[in-house]
PDB file of N, H, CA, C and O in Angstrom:
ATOM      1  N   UNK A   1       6.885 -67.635 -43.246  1.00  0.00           N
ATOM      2  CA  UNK A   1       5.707 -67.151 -42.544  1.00  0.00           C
ATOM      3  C   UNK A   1       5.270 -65.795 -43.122  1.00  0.00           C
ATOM      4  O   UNK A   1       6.155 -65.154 -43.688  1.00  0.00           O
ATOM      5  N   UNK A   2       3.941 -65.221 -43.059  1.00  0.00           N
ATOM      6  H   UNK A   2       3.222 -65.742 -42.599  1.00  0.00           H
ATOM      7  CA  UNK A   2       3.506 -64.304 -43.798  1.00  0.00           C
ATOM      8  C   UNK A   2       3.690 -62.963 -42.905  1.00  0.00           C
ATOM      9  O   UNK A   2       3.341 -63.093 -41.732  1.00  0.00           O
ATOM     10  N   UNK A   3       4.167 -61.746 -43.275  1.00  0.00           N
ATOM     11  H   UNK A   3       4.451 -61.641 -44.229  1.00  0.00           H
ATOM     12  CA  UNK A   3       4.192 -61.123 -42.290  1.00  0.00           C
ATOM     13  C   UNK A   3       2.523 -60.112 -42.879  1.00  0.00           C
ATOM     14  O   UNK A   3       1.652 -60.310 -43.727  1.00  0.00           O
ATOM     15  N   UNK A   4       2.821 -58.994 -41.808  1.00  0.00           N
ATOM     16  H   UNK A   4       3.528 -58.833 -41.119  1.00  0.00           H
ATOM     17  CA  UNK A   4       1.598 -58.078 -41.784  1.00  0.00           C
ATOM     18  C   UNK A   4       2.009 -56.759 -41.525  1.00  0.00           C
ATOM     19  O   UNK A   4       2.866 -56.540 -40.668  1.00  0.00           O
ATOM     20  N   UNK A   5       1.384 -55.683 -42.302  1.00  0.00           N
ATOM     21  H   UNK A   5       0.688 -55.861 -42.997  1.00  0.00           H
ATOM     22  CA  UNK A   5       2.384 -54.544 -41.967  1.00  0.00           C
ATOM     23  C   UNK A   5       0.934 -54.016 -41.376  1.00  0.00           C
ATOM     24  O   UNK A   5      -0.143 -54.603 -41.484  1.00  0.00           O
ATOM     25  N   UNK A   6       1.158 -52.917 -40.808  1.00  0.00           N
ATOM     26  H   UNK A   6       2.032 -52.440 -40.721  1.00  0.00           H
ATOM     27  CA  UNK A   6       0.226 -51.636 -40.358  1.00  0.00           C
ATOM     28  C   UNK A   6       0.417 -50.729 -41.104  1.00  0.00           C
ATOM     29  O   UNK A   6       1.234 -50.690 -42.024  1.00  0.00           O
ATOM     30  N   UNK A   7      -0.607 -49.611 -40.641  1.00  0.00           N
ATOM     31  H   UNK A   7      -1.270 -49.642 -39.893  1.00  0.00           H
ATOM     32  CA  UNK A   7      -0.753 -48.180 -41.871  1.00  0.00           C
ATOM     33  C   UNK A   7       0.605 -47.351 -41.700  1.00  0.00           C
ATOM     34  O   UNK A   7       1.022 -46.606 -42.587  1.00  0.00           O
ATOM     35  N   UNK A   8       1.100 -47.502 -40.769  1.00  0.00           N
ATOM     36  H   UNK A   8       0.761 -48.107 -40.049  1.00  0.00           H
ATOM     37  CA  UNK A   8       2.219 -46.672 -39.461  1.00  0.00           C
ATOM     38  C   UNK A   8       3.488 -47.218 -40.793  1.00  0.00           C
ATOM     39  O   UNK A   8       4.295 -46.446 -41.312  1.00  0.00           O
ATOM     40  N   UNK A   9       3.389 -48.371 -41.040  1.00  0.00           N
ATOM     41  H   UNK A   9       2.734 -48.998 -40.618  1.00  0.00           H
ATOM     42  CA  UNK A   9       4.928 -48.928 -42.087  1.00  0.00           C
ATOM     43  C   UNK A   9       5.444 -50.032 -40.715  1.00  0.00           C
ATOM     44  O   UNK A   9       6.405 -50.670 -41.145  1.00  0.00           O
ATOM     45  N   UNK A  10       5.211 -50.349 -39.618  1.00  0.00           N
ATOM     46  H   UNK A  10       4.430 -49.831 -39.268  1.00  0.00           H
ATOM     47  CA  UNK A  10       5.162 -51.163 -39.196  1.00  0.00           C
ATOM     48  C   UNK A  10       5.298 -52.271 -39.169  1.00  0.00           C
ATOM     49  O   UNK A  10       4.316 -52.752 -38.602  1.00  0.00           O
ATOM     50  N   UNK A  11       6.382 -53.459 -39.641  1.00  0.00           N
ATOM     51  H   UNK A  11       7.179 -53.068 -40.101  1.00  0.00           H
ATOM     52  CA  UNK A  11       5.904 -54.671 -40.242  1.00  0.00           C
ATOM     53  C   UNK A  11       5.893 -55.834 -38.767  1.00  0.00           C
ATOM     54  O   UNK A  11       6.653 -55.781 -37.800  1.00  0.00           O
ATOM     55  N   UNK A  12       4.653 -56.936 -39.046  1.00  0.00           N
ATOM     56  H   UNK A  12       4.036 -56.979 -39.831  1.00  0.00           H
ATOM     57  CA  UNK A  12       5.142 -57.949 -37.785  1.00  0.00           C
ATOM     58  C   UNK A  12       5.736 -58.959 -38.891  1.00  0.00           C
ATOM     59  O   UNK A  12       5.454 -59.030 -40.087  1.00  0.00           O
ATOM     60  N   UNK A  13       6.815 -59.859 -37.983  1.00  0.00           N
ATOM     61  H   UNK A  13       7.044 -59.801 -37.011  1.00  0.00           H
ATOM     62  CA  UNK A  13       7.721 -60.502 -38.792  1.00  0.00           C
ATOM     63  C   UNK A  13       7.322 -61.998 -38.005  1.00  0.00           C
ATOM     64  O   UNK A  13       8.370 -62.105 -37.367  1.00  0.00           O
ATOM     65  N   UNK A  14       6.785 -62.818 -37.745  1.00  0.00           N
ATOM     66  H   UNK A  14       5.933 -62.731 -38.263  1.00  0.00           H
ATOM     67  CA  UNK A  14       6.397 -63.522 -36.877  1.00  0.00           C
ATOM     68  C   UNK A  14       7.960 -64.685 -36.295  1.00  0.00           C
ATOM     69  O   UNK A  14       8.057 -65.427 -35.318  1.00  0.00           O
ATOM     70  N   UNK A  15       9.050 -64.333 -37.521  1.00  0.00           N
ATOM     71  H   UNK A  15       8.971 -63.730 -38.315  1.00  0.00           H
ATOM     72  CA  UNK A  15       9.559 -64.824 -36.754  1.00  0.00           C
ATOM     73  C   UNK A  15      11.020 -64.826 -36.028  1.00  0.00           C
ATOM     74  O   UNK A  15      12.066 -65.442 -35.822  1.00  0.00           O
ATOM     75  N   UNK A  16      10.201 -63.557 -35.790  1.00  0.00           N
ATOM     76  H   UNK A  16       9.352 -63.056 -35.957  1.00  0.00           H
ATOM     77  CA  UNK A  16      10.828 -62.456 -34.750  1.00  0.00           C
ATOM     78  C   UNK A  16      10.401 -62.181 -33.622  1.00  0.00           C
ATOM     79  O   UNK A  16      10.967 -61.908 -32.564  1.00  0.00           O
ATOM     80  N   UNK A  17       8.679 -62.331 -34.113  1.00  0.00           N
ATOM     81  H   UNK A  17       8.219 -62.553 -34.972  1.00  0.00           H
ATOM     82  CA  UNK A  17       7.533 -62.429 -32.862  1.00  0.00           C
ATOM     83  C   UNK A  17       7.935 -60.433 -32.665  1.00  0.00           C
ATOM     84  O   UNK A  17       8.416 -59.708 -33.536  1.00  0.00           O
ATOM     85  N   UNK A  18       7.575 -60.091 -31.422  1.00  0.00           N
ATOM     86  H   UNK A  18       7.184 -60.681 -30.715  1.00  0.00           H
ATOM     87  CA  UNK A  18       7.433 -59.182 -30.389  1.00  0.00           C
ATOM     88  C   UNK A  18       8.094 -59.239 -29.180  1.00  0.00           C
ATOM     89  O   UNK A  18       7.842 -58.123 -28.726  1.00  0.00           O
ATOM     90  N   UNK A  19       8.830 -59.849 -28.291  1.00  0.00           N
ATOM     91  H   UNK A  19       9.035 -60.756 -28.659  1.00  0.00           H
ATOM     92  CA  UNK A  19       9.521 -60.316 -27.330  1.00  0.00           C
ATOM     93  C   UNK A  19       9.080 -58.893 -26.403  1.00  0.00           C
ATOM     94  O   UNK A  19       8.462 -59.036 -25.348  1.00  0.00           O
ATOM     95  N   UNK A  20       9.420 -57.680 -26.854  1.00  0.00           N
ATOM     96  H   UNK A  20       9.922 -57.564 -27.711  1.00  0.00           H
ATOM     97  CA  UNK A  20       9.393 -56.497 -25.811  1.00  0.00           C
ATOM     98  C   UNK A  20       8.138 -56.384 -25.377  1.00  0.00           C
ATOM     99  O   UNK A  20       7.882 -55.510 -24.549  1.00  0.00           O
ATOM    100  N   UNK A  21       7.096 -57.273 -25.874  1.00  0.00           N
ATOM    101  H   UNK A  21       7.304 -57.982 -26.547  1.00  0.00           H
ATOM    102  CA  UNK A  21       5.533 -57.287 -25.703  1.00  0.00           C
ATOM    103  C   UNK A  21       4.890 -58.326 -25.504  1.00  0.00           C
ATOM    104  O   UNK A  21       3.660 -58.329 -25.527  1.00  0.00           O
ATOM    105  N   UNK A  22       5.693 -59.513 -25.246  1.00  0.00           N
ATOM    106  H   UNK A  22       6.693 -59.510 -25.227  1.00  0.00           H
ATOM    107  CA  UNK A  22       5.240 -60.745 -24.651  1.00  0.00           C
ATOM    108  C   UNK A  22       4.974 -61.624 -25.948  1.00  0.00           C
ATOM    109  O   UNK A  22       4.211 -62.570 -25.751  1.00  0.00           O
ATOM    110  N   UNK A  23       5.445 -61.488 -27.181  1.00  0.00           N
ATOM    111  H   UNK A  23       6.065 -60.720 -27.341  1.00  0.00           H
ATOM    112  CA  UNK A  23       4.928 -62.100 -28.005  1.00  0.00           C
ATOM    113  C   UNK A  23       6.160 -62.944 -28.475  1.00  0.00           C
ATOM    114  O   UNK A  23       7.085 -62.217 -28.838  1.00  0.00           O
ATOM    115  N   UNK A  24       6.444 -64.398 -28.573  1.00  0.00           N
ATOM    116  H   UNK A  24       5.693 -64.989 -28.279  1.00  0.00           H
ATOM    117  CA  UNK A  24       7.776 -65.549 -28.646  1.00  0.00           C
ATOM    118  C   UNK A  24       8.358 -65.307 -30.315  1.00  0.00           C
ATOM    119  O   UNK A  24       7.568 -64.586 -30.926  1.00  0.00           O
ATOM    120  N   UNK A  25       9.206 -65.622 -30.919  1.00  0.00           N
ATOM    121  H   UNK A  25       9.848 -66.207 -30.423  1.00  0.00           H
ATOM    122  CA  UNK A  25       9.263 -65.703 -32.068  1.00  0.00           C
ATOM    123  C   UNK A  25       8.846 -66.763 -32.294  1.00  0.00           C
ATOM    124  O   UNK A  25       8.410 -67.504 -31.413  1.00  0.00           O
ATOM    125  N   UNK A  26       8.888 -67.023 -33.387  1.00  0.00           N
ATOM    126  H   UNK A  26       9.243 -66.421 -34.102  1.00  0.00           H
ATOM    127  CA  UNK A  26       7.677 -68.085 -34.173  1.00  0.00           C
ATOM    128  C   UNK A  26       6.337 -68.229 -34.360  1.00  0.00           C
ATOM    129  O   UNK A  26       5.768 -69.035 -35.097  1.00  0.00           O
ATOM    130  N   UNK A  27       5.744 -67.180 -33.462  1.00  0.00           N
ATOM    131  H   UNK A  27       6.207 -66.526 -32.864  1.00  0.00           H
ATOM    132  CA  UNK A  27       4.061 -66.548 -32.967  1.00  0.00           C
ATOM    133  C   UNK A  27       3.473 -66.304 -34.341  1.00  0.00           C
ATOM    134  O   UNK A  27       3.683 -65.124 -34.623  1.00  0.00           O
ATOM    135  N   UNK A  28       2.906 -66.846 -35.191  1.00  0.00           N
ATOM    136  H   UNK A  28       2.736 -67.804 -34.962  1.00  0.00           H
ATOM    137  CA  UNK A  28       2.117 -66.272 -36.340  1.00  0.00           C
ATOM    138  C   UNK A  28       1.065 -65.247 -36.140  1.00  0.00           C
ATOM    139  O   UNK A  28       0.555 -65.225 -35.019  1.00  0.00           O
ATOM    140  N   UNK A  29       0.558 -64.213 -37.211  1.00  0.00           N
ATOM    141  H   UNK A  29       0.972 -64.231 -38.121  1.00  0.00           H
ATOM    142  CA  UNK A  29       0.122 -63.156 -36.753  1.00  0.00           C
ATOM    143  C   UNK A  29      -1.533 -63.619 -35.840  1.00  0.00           C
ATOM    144  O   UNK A  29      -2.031 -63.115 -34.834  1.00  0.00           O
ATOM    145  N   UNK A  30      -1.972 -64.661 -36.643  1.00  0.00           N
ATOM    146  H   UNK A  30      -1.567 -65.071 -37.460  1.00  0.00           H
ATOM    147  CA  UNK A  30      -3.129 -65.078 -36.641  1.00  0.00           C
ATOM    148  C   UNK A  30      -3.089 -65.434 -35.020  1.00  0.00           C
ATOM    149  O   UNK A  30      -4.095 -65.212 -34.347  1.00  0.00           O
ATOM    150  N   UNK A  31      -1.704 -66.083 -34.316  1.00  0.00           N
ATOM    151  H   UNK A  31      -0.887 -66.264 -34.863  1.00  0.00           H
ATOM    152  CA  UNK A  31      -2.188 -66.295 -32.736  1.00  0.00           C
ATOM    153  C   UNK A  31      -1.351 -65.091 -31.878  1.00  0.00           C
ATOM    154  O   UNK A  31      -0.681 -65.243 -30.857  1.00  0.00           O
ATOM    155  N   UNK A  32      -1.583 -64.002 -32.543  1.00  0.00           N
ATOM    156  H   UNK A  32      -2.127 -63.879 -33.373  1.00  0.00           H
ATOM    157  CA  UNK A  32      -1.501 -63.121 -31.488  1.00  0.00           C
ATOM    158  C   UNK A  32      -2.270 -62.774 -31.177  1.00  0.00           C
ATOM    159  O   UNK A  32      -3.293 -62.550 -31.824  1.00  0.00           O
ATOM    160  N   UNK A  33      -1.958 -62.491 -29.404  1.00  0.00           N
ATOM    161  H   UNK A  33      -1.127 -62.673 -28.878  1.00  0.00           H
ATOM    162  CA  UNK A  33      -3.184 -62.169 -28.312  1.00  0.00           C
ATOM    163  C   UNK A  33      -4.469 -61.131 -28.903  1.00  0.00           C
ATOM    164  O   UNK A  33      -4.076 -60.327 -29.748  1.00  0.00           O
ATOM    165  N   UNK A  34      -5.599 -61.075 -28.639  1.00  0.00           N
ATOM    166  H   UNK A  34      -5.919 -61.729 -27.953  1.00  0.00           H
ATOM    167  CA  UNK A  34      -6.311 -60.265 -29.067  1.00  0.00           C
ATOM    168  C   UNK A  34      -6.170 -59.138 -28.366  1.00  0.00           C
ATOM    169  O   UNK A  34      -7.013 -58.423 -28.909  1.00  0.00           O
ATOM    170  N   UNK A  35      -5.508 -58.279 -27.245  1.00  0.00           N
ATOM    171  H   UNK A  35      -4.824 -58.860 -26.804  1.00  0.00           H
ATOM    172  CA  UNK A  35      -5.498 -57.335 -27.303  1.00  0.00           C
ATOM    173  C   UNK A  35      -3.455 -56.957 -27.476  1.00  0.00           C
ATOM    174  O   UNK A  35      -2.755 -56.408 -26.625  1.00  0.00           O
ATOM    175  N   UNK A  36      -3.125 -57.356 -28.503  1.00  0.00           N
ATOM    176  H   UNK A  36      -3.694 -57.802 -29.194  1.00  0.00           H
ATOM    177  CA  UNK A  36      -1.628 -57.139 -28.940  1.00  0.00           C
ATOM    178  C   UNK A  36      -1.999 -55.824 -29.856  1.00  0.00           C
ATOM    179  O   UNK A  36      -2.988 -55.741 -30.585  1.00  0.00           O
ATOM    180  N   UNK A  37      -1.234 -55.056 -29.710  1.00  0.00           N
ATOM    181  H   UNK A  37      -0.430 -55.124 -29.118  1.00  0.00           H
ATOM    182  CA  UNK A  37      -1.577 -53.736 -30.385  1.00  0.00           C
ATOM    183  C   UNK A  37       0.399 -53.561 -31.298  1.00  0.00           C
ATOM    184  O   UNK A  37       1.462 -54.114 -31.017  1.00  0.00           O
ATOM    185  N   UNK A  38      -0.068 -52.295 -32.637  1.00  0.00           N
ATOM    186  H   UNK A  38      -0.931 -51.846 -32.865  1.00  0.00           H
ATOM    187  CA  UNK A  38       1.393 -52.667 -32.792  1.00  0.00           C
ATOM    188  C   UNK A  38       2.166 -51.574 -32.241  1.00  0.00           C
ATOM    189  O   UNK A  38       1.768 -50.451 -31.935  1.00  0.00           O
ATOM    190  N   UNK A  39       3.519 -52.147 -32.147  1.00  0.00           N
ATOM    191  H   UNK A  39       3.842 -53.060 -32.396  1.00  0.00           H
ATOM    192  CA  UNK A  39       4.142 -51.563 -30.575  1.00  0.00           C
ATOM    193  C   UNK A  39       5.062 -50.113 -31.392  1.00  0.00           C
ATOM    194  O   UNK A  39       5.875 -49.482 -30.717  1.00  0.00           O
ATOM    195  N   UNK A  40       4.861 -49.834 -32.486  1.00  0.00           N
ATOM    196  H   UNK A  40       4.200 -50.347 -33.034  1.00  0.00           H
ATOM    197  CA  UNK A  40       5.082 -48.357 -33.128  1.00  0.00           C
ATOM    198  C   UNK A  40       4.371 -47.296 -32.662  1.00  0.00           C
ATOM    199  O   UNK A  40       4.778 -46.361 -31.973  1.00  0.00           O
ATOM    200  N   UNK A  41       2.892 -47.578 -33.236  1.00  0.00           N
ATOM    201  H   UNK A  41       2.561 -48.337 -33.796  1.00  0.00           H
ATOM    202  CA  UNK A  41       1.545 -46.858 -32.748  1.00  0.00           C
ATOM    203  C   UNK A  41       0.072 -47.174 -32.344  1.00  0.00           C
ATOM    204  O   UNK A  41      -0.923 -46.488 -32.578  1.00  0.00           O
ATOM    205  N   UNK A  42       0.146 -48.263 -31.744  1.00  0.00           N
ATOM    206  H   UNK A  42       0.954 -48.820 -31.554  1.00  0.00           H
ATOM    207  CA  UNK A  42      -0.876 -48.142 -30.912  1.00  0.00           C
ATOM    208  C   UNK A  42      -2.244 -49.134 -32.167  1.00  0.00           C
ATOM    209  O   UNK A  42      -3.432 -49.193 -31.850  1.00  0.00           O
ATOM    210  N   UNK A  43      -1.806 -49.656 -33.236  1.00  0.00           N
ATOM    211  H   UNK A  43      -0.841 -49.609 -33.495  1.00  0.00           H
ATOM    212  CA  UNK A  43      -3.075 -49.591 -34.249  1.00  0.00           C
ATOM    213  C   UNK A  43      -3.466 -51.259 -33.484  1.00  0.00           C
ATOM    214  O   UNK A  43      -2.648 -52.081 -33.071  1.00  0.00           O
ATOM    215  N   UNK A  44      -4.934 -51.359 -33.489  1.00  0.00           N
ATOM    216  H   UNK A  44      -5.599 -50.691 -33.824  1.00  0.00           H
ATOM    217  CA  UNK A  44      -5.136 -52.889 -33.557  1.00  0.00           C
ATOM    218  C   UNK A  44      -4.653 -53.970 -34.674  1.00  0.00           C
ATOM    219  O   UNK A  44      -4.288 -53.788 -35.835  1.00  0.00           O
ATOM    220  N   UNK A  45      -4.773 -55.071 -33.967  1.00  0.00           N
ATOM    221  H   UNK A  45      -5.069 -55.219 -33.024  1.00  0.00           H
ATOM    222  CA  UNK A  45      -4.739 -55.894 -35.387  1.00  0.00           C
ATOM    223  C   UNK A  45      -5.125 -55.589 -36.229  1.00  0.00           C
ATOM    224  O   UNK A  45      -4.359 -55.472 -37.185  1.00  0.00           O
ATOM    225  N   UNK A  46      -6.948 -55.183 -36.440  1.00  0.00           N
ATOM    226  H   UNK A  46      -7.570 -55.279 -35.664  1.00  0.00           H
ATOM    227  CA  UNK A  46      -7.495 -55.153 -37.549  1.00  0.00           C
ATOM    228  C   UNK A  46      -7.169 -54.099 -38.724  1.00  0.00           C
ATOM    229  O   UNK A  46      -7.767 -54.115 -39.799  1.00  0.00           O
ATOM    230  N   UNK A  47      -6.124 -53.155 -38.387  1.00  0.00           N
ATOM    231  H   UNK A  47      -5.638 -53.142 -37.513  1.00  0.00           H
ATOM    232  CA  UNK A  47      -5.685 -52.541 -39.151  1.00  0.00           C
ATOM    233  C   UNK A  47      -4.636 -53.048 -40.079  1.00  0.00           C
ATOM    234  O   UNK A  47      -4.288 -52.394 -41.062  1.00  0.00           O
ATOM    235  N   UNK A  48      -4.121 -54.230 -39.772  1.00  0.00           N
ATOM    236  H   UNK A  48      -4.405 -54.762 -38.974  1.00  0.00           H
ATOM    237  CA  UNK A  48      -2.769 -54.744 -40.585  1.00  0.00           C
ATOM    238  C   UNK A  48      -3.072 -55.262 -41.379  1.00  0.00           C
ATOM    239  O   UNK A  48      -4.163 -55.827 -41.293  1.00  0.00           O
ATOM    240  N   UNK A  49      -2.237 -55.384 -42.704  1.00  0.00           N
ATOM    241  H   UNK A  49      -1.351 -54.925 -42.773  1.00  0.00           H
ATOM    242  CA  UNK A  49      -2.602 -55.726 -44.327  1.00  0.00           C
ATOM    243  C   UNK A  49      -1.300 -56.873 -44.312  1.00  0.00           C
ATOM    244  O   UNK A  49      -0.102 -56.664 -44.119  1.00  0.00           O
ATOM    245  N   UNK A  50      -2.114 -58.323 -44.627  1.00  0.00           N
ATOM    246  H   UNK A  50      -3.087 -58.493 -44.784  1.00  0.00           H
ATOM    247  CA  UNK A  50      -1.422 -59.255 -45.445  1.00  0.00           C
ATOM    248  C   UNK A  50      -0.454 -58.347 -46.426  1.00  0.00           C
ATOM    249  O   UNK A  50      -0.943 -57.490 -47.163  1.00  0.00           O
ATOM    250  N   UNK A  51       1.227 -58.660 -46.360  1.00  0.00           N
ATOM    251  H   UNK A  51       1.624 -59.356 -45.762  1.00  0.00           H
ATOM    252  CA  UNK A  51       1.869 -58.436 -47.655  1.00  0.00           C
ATOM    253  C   UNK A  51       2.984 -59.967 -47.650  1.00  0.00           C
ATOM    254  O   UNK A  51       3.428 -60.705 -46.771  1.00  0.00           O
ATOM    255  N   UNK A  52       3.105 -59.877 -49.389  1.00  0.00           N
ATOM    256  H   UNK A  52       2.744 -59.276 -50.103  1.00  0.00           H
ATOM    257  CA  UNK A  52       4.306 -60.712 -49.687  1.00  0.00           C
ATOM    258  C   UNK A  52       5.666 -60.625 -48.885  1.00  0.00           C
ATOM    259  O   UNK A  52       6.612 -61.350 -49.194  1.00  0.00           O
TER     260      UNK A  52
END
């Protein structure tokens, strides 16, 4: 699964998910909730960068 980092160094791992934030493992970034913020600092989704 592809993860997504934020500017913060932040990475989401999807399959790890978020659990402390309601988010299951196996959750790909693409169906997280629209107001899931990342739980380091606060950035929206739209700040996170596709990486390898």
């Amino acid at each position: 699964m592809t993860k997504y980092e934020c500017p913060c160094g932040y990475v989401y791992e999807p399959e790890l998910g978020d659990p402390e934030n309601g988010v299951e493992p196996g959750t790909p970034f693409e169906n997280l909730p629209d107001d899931w913020v990342c739980p380091k600092c606060g950035a929206e989704k739209e700040f996170f960068e596709k990486i390898d």
